[in-house]
C-alpha positions as CSV (number, residue, x, y, z in Angstrom):
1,X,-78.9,-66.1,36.5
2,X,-76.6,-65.6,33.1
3,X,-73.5,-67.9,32.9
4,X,-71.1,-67.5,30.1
5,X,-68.7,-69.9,29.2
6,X,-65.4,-69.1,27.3
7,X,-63.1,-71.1,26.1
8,X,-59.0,-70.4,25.1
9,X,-58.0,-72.0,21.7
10,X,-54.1,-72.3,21.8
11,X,-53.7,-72.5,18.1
12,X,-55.8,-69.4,17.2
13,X,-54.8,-67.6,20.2
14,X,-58.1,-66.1,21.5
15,X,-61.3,-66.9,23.3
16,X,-64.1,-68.1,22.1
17,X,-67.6,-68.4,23.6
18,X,-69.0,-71.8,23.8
19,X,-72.5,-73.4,25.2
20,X,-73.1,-75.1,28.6
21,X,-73.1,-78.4,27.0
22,X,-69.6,-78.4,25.4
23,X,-68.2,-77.0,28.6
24,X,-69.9,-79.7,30.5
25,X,-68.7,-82.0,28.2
26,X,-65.2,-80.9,28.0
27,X,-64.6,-80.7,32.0
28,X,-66.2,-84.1,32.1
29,X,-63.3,-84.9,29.8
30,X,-60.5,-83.4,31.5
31,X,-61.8,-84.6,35.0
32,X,-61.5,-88.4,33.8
33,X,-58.0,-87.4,32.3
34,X,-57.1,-86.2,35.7
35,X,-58.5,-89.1,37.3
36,X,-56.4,-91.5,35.0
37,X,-53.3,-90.0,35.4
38,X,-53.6,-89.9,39.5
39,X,-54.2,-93.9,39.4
40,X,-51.5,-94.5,37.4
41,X,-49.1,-92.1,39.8
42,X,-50.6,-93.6,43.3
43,X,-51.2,-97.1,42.0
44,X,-49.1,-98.2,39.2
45,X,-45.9,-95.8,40.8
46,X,-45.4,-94.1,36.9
47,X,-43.8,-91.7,38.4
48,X,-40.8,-93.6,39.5
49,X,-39.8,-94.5,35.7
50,X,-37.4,-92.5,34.0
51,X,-38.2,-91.8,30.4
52,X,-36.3,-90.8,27.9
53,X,-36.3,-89.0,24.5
54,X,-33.3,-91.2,22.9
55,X,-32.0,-94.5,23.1
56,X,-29.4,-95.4,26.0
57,X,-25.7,-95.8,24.7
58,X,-24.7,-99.3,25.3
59,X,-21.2,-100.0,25.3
């Protein structure tokens, strides 16, 4: 069985074709990623903090 494995590049804006190992690699990385932010929604409650992109006016 043939198995290609093609990968987007955002800055270049096209596909490029990549080897098993990379890919592995990659999905390994994004899994853990995944994994990460999940624990800190569910255990750490991240997701009940407001952020924001400026500083808060104090009077």
């Amino acid at each position: 069985m043939l198995r290609f494995y093609i990968l987007f590049d955002k800055e270049n804006k096209d596909l490029r074709e990549t080897d098993k190992t990379l890919f592995t690699l990659l999905k390994t990385t994004h899994w853990i990623i995944e994994c990460y932010h999940r624990a800190l929604k569910q255990l750490c409650g991240i997701n009940k903090f407001i952020v924001r992109k400026s500083e808060a006016f104090i009077d």
